[in-house]
C-alpha positions in Angstrom: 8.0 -48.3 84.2 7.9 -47.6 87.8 7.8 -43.9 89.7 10.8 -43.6 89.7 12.1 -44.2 86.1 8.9 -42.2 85.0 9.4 -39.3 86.7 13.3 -39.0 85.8 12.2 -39.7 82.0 9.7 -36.5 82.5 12.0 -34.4 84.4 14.6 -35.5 81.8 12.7 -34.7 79.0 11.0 -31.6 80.1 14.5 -30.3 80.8 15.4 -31.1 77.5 12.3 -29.2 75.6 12.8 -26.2 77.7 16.8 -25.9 77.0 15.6 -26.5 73.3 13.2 -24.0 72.8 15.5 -21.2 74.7 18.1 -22.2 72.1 15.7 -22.1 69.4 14.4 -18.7 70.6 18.0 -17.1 71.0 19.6 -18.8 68.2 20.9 -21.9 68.4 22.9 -22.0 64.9 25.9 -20.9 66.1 29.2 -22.3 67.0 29.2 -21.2 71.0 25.9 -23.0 71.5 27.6 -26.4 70.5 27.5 -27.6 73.8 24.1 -26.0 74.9 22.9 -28.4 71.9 25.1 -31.5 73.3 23.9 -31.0 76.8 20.2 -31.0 74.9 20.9 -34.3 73.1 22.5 -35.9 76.3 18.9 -35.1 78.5 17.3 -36.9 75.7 19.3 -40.0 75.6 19.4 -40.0 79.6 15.4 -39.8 79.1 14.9 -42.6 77.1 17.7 -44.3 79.2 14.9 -44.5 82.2 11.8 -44.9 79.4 13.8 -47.9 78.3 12.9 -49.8 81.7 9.4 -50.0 80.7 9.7 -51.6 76.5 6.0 -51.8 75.9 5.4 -47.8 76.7 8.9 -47.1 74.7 7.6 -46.6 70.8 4.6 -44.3 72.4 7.0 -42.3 74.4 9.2 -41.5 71.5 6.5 -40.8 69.7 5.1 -38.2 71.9 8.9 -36.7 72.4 9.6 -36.5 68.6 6.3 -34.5 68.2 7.2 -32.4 70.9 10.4 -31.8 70.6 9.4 -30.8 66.4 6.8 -28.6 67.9 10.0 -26.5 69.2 10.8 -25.8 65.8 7.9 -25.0 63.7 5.1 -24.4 66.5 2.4 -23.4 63.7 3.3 -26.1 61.0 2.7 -29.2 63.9 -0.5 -30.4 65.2 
C-alpha cells in the first residue's frame, strides 16, 4: 500500500471508531442517529476502499478493524 492509501485508510478508519464510540456513548439506538450510523458505515467502506490497494495486508487490516471497532461495544468483554 503506499503513503498515501495508508494514511487515508488510518485517517478513514480512526474517523470511523471515534464517530462510533460517541454514538455508542450517547446512544446510538435511535431513529435520529440513522444517518450518524450511515456516515459511520460509509468511513469504513471508504477505509477499506484505500486498504484494498495493497491485497496482501487486506485480511490483517480487517482483522485489526473488526476487533477494534467490537472493542467499541463491549470494551471489558474484548481482549
Amino acid at each position: 500500500m503506499n503513503d498515501r492509501s495508508t494514511r487515508a485508510y488510518e485517517v478513514l478508519l480512526e474517523t470511523a471508531e471515534s464517530m462510533l464510540a460517541d454514538l455508542i456513548e450517547h446512544g446510538c439506538a435511535h431513529r435520529e442517529r440513522a444517518l450518524d450510523l450511515l456516515a459511520v458505515d460509509a468511513l469504513v467502506t471508504y477505509a477499506f476502499e484505500a486498504a484494498a490497494e495493497s491485497p496482501s495486508t487486506l485480511a490483517e487490516r480487517a482483522t485489526s478493524a473488526m476487533l477494534a471497532i467490537a472493542r467499541l461495544a463491549a470494551p471489558t468483554s474484548i481482549a
